[in-house]
N, CA, C and O atoms as a Tinker XYZ file with bonds, in Angstrom:
   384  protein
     1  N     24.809000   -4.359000  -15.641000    73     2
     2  CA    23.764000   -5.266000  -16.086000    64     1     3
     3  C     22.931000   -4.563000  -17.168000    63     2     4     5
     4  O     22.428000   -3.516000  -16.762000    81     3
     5  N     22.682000   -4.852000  -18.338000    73     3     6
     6  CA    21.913000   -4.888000  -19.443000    64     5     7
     7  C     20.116000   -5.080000  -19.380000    63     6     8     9
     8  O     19.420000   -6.073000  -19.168000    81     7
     9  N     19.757000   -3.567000  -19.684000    73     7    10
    10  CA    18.408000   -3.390000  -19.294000    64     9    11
    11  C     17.506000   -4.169000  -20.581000    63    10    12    13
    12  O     17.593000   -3.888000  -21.777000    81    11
    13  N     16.683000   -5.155000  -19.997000    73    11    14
    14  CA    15.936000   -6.068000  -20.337000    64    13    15
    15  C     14.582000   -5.584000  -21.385000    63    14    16    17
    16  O     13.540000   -5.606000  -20.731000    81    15
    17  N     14.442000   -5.311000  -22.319000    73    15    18
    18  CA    12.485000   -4.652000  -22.966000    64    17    19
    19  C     12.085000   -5.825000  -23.095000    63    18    20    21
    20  O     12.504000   -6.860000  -23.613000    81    19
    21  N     10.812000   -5.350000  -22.290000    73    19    22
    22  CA    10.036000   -6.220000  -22.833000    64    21    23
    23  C      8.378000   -6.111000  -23.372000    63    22    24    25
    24  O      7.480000   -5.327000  -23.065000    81    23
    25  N      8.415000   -7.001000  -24.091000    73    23    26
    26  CA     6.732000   -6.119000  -24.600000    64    25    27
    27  C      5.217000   -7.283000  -24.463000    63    26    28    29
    28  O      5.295000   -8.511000  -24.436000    81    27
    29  N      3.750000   -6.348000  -24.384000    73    27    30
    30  CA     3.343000   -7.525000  -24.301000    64    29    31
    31  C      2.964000   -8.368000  -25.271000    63    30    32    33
    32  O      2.736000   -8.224000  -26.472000    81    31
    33  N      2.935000   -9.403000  -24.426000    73    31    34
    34  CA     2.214000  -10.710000  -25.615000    64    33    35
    35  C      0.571000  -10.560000  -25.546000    63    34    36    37
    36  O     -0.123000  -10.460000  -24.535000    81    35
    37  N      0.174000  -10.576000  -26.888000    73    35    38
    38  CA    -1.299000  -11.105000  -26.757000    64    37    39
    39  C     -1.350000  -12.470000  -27.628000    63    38    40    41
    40  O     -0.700000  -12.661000  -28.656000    81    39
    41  N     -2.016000  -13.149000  -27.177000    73    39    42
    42  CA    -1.891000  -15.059000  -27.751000    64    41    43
    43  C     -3.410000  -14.255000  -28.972000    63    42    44    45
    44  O     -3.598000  -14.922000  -29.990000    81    43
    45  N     -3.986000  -13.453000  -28.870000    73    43    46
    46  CA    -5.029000  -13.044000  -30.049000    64    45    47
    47  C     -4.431000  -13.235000  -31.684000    63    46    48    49
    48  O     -4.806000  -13.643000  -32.783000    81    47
    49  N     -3.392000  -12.714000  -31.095000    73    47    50
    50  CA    -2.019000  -12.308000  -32.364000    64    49    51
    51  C     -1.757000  -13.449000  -33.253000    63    50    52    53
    52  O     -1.805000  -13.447000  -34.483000    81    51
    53  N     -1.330000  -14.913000  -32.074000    73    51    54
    54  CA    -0.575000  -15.846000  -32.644000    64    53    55
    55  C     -1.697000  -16.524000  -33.007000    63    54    56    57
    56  O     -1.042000  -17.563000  -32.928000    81    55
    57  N     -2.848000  -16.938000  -33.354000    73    55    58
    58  CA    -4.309000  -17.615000  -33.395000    64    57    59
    59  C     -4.267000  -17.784000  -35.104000    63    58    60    61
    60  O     -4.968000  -17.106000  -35.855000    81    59
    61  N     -3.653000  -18.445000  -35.389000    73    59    62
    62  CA    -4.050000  -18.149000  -36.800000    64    61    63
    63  C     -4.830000  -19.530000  -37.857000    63    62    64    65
    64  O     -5.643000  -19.353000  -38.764000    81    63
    65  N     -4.406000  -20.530000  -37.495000    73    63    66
    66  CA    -5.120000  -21.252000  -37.859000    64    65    67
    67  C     -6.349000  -22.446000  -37.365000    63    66    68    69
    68  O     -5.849000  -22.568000  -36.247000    81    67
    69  N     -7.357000  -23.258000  -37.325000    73    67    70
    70  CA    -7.856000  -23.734000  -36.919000    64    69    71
    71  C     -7.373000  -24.574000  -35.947000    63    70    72    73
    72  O     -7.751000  -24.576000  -34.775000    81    71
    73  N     -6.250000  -25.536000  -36.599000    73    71    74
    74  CA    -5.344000  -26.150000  -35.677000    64    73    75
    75  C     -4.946000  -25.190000  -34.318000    63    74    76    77
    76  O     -5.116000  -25.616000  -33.176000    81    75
    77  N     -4.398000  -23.849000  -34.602000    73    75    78
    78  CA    -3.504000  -23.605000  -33.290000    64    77    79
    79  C     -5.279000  -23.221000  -32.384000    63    78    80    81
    80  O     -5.504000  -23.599000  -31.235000    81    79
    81  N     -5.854000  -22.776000  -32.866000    73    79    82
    82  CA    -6.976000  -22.411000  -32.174000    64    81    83
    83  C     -7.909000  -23.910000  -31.353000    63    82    84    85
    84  O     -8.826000  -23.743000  -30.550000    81    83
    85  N     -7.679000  -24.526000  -31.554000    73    83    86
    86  CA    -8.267000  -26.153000  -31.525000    64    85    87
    87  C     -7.110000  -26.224000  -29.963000    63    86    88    89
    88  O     -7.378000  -26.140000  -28.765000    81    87
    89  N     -5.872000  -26.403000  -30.660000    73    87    90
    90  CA    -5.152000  -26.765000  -29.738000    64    89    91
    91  C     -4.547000  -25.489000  -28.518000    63    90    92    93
    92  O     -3.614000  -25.850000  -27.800000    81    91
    93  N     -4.920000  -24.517000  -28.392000    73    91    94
    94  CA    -4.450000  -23.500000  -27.625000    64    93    95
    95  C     -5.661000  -23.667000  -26.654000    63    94    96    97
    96  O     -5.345000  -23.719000  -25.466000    81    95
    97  N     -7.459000  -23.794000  -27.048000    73    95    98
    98  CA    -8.340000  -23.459000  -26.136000    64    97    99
    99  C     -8.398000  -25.199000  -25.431000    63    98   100   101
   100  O     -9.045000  -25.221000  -24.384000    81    99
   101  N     -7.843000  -26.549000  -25.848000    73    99   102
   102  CA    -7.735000  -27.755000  -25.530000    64   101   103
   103  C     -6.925000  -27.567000  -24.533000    63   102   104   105
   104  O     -7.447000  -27.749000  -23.433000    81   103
   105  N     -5.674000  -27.223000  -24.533000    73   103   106
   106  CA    -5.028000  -26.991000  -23.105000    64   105   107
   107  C     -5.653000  -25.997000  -22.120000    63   106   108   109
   108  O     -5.288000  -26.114000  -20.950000    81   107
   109  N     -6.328000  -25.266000  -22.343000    73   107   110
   110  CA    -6.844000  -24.207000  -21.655000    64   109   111
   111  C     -7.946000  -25.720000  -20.768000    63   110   112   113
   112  O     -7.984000  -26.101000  -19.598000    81   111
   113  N     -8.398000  -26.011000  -21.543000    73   111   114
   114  CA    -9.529000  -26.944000  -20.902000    64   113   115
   115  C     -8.683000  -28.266000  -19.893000    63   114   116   117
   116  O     -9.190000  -28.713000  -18.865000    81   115
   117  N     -7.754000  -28.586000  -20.275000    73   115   118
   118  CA    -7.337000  -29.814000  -19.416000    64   117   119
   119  C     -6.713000  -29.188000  -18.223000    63   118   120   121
   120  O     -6.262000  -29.791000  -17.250000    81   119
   121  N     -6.746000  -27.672000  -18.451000    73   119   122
   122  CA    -6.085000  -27.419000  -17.046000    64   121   123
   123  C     -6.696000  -27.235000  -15.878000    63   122   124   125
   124  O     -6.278000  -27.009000  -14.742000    81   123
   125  N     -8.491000  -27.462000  -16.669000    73   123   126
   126  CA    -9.500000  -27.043000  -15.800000    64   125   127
   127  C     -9.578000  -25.798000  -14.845000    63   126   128   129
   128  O    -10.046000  -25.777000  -13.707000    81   127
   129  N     -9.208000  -25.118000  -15.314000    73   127   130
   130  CA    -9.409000  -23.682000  -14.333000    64   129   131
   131  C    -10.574000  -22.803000  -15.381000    63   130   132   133
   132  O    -10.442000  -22.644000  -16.595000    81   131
   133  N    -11.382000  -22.452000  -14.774000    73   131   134
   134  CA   -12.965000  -22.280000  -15.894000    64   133   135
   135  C    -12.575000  -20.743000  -15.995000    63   134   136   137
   136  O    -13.295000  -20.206000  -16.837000    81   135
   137  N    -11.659000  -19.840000  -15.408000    73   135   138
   138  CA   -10.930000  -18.806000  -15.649000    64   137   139
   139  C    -10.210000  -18.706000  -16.761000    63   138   140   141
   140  O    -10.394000  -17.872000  -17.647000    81   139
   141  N     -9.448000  -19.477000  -16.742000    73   139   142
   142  CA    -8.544000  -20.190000  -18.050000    64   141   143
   143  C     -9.505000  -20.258000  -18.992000    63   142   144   145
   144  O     -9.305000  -19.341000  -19.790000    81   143
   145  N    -10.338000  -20.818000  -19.257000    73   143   146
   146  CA   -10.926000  -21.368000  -20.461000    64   145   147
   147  C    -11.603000  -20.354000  -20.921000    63   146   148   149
   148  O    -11.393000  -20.124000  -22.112000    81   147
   149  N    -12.556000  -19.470000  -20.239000    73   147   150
   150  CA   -12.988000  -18.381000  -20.373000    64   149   151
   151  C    -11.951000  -17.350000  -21.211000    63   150   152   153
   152  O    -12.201000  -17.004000  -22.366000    81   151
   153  N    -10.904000  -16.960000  -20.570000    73   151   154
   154  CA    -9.968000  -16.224000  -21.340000    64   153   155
   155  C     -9.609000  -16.132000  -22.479000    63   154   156   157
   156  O     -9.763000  -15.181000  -23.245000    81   155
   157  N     -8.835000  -17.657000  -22.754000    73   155   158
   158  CA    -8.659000  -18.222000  -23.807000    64   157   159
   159  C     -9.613000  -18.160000  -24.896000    63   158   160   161
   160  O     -9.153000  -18.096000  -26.036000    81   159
   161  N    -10.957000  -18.170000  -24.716000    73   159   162
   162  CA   -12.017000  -18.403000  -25.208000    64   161   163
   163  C    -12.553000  -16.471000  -26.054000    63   162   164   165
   164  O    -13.084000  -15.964000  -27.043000    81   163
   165  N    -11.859000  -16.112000  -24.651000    73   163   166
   166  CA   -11.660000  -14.427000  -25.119000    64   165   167
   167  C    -10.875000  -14.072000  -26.603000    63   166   168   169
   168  O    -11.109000  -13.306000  -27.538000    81   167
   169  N     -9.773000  -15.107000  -26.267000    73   167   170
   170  CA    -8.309000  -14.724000  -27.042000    64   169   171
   171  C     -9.112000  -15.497000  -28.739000    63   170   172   173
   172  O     -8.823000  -15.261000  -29.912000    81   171
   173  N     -9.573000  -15.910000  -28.473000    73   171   174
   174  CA    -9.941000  -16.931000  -30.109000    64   173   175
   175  C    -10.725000  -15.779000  -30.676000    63   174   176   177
   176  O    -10.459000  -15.292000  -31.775000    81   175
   177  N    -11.867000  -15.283000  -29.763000    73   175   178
   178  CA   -13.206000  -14.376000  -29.992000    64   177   179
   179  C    -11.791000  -13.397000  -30.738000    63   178   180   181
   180  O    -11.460000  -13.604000  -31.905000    81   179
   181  N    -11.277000  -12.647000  -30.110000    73   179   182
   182  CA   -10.445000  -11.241000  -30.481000    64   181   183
   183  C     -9.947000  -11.670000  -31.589000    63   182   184   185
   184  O    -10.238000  -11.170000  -32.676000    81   183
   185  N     -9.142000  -12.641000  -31.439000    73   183   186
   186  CA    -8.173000  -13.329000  -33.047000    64   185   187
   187  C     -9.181000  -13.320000  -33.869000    63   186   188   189
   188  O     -8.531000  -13.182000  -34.906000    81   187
   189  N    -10.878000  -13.382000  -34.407000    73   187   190
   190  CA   -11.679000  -13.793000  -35.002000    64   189   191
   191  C    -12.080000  -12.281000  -35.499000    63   190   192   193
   192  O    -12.138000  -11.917000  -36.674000    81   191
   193  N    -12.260000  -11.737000  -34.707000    73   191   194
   194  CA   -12.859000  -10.170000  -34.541000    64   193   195
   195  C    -13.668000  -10.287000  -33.957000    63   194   196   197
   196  O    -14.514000  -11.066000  -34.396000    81   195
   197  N    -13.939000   -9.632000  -32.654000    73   195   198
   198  CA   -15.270000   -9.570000  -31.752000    64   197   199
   199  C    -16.497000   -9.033000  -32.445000    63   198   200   201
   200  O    -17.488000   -9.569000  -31.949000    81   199
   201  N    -16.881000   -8.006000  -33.598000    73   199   202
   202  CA   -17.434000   -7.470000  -34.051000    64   201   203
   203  C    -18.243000   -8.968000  -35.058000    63   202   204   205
   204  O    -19.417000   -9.292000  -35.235000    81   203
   205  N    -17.302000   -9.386000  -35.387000    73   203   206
   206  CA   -17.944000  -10.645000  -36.579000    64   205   207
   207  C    -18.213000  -11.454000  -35.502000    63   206   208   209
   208  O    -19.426000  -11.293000  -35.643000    81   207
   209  N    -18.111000  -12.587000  -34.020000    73   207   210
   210  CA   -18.199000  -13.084000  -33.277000    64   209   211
   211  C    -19.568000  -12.861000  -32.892000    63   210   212   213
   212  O    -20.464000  -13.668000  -32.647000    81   211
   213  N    -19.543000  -11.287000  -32.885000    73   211   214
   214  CA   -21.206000  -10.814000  -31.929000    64   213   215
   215  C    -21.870000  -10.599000  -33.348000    63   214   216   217
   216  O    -22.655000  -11.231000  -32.640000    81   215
   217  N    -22.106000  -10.490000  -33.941000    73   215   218
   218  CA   -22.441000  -10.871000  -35.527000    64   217   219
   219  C    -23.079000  -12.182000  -35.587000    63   218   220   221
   220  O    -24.286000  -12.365000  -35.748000    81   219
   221  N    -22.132000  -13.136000  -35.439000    73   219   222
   222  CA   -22.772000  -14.375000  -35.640000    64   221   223
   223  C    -23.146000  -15.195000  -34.579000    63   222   224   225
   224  O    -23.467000  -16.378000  -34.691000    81   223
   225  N    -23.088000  -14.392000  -33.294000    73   223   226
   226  CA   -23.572000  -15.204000  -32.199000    64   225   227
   227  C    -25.040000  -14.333000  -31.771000    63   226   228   229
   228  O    -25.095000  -14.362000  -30.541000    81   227
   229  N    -25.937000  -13.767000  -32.190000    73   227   230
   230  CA   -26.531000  -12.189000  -32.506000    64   229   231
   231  C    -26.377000  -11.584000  -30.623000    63   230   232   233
   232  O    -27.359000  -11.194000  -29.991000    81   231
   233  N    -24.814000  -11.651000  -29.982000    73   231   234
   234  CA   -24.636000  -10.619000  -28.907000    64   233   235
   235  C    -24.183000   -9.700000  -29.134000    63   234   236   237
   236  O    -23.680000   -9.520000  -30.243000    81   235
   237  N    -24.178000   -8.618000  -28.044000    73   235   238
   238  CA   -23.844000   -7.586000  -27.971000    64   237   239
   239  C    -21.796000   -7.722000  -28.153000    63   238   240   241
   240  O    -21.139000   -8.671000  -27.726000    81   239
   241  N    -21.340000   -6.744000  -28.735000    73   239   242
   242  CA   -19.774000   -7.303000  -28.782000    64   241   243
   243  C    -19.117000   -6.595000  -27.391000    63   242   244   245
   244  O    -17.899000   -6.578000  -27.212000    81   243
   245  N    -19.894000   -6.124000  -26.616000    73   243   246
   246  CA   -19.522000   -5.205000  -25.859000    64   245   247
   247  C    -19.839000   -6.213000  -24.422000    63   246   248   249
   248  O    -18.968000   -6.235000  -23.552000    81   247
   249  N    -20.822000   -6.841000  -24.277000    73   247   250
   250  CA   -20.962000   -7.639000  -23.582000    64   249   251
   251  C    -20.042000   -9.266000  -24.044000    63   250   252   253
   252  O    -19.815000  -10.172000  -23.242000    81   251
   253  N    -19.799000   -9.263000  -24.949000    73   251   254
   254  CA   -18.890000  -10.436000  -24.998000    64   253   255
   255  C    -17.695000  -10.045000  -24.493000    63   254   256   257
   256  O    -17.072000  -10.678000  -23.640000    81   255
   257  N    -17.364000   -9.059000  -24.970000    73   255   258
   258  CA   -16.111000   -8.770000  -24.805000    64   257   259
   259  C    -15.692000   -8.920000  -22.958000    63   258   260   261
   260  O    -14.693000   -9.498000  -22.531000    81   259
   261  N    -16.765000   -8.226000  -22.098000    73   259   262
   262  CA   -17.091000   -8.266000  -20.493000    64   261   263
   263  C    -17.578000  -10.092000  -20.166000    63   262   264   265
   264  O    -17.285000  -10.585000  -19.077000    81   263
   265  N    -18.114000  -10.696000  -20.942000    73   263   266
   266  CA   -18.085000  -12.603000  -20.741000    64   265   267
   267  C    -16.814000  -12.924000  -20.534000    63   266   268   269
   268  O    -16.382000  -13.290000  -19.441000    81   267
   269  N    -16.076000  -12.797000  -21.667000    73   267   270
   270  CA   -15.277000  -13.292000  -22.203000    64   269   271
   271  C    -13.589000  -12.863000  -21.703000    63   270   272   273
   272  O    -12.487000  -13.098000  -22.200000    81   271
   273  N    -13.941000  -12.297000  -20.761000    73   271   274
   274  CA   -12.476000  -11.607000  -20.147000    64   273   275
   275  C    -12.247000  -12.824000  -18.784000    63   274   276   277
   276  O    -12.989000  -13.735000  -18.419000    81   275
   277  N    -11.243000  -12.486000  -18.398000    73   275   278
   278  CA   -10.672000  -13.556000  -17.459000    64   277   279
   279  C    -11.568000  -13.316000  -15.846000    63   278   280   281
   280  O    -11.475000  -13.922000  -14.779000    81   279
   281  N    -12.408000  -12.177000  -16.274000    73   279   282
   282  CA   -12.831000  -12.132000  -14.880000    64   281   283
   283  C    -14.513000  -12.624000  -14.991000    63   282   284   285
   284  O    -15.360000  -12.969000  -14.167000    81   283
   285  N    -14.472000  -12.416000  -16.774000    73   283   286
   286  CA   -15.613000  -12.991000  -16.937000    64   285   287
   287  C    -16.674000  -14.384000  -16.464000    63   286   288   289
   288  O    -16.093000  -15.439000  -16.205000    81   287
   289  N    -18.288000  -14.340000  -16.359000    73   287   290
   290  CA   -18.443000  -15.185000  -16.182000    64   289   291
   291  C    -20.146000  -15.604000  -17.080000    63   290   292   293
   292  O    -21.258000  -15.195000  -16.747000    81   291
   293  N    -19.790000  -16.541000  -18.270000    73   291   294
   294  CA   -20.492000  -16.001000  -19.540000    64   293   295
   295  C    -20.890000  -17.378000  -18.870000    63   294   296   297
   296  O    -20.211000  -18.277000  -18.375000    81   295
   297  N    -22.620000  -17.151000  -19.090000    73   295   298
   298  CA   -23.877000  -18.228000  -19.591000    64   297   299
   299  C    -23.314000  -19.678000  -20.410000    63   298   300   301
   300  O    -22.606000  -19.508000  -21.403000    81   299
   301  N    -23.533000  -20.608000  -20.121000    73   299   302
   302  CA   -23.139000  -21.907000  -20.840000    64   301   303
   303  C    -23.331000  -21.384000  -22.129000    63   302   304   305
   304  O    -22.386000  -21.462000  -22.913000    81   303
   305  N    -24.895000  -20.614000  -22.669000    73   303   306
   306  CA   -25.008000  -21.117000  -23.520000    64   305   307
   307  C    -24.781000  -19.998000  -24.694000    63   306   308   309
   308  O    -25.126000  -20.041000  -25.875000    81   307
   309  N    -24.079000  -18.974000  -23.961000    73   307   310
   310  CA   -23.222000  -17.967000  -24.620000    64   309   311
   311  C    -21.722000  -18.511000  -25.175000    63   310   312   313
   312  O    -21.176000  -18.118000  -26.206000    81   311
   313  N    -21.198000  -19.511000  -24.232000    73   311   314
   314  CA   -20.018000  -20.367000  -24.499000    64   313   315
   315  C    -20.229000  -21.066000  -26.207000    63   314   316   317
   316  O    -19.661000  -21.072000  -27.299000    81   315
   317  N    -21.527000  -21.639000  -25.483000    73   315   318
   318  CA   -21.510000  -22.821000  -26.951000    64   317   319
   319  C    -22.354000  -21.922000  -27.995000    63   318   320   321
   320  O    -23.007000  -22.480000  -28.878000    81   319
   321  N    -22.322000  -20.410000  -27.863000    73   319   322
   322  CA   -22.709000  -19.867000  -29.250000    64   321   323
   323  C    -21.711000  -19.638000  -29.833000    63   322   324   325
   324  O    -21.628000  -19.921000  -31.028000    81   323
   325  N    -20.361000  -18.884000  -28.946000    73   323   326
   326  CA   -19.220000  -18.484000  -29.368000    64   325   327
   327  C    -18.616000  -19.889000  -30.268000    63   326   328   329
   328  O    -18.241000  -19.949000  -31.439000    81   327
   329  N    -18.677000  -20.742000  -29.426000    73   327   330
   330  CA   -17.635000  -21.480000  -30.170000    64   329   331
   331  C    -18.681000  -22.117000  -31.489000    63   330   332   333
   332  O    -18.171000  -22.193000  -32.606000    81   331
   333  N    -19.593000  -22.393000  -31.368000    73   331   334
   334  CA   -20.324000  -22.817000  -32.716000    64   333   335
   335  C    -20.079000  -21.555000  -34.183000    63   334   336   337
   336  O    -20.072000  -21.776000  -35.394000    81   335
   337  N    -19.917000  -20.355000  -33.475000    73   335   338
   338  CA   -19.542000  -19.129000  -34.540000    64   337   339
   339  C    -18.210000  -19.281000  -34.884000    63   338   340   341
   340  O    -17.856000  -18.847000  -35.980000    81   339
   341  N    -17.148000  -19.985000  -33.926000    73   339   342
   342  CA   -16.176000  -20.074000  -34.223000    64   341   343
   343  C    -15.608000  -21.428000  -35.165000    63   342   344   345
   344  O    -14.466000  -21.710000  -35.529000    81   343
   345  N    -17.014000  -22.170000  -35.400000    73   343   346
   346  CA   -16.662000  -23.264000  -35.704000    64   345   347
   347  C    -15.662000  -24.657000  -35.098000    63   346   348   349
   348  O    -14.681000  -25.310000  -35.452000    81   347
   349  N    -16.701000  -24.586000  -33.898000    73   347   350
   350  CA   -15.493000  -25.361000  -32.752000    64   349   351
   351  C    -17.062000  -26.088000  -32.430000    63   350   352   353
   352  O    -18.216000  -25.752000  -32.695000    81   351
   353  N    -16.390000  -27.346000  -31.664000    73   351   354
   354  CA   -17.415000  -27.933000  -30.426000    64   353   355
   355  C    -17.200000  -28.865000  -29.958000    63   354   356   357
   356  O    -16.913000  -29.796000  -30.711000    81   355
   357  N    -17.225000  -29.102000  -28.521000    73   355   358
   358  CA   -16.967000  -29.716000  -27.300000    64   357   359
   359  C    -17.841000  -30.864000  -27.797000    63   358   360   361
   360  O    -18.965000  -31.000000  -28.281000    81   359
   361  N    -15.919000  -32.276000  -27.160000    73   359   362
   362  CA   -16.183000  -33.349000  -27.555000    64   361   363
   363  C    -15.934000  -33.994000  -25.958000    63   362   364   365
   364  O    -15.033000  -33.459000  -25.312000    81   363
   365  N    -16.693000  -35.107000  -25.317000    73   363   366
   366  CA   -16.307000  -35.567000  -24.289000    64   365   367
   367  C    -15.947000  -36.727000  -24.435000    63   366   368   369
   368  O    -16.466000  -37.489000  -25.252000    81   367
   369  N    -14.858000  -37.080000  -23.548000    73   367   370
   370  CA   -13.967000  -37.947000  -24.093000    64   369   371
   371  C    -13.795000  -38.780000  -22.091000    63   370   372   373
   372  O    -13.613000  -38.142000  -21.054000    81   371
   373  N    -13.917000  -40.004000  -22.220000    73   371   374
   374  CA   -13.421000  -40.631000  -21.006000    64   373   375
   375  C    -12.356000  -40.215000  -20.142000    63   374   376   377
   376  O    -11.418000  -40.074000  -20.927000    81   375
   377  N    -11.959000  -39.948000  -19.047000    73   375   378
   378  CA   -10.466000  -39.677000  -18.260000    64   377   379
   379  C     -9.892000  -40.959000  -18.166000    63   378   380   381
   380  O    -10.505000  -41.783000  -17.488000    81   379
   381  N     -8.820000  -41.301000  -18.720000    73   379   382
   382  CA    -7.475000  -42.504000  -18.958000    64   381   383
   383  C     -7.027000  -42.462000  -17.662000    63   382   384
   384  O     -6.069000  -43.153000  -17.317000    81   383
C-alpha cells in the first residue's frame, strides 16, 4: 500500500476575493454553529492580515487573534467591527 502525504489546509490561503469571502463566512452562518462562524471569521481576519484588521478595528491583533480562534468567544460588537473593517455586513433575511 502506497504511503499517503498529506499537508495542511488553511482556507486563509484560498480567501481571495470578496465573493469567495462573502460566500465561505455565509455557509459558516447557515450552519449555525457560533464556533463555526467565529473561526471562519478568524480565517477572513488572517486572509486580510490580522495586523491591518486590528488597525482598522483599533484592537489589539493579539487579542483578535485569541476572539477569533475556534475556541474563541469575541463580544458582538468586536464581530461587527471585524467585519465592517472587512467590508462585510449582516443582512437578515426571513427562514423559507
Amino acid at each position: 500500500m502506497a504511503t499517503v502525504q498529506t499537508y495542511p489546509w488553511d482556507a486563509a490561503e484560498h480567501l481571495e476575493t470578496r465573493e469567495d469571502i462573502a460566500t465561505y463566512l455565509e455557509a459558516a452562518l447557515e450552519d449555525g454553529d457560533p464556533s463555526l462562524v467565529v473561526a471562519a471569521l478568524g480565517d477572513i481576519a488572517r486572509s486580510k492580515g490580522m495586523t491591518h484588521i486590528a488597525r482598522e478595528t483599533g484592537l489589539g491583533r493579539e487579542s483578535l487573534y485569541k476572539a477569533l480562534s475556534a475556541e474563541g468567544n469575541p463580544e458582538f460588537v468586536t464581530v461587527l467591527k471585524v467585519l465592517q473593517a472587512l467590508g462585510l455586513r449582516i443582512q437578515v433575511l426571513p427562514i423559507v
